[in-house]
Phi, psi and omega in degrees: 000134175293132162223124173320042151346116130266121194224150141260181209271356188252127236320062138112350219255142160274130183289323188269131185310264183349302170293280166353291199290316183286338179291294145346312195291295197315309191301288189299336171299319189318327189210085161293330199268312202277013167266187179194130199207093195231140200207133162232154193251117183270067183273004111356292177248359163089043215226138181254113158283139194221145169219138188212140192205160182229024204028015143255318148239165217221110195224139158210149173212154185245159184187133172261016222240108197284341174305323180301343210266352187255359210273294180350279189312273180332271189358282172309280185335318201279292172308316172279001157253344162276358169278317169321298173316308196294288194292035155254304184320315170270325167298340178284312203283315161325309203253001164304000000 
């Protein structure tokens, strides 16, 4: 199986929000059940890491920027609600 890195030249990370977030958008519709959207906080460098990956492709960004944080929020909601769907959906068809 291939697997797909989306990166920019600075250690692996997309620089651009918009991009991030639509590459995130595409990765989890592709695999809703197989996604994994996992974010840490780097209180060290004052820097929130965000990753969202399905083990074929793999999009990450980074941000010391407090302004990112409502970006944040919206993101996840949006992601833990299409995760949500996707996994009732399949547990709905599973148990028919």
């Amino acid at each position: 199986s291939k697997v797909v890195v989306i990166v920019s030249r600075e250690m692996g990370y997309i620089a651009d929000w918009n991009v991030f977030e639509s590459e995130a958008h595409r990765v989890l519709l592709g695999d809703p059940v197989g996604t994994r959207y996992t974010f840490k906080y780097n209180n060290a460098q004052g820097q929130l890491i965000l990753k969202v990956t399905d083990n074929r492709t793999c999009v990450m960004y980074k941000t010391d920027q407090r302004t990112d944080m409502r970006k944040l929020e919206a993101l996840t909601a949006w992601m833990m609600e299409n995760m949500v769907a996707s996994d009732e959906a399949q547990s709905t068809s599973t148990t028919k």
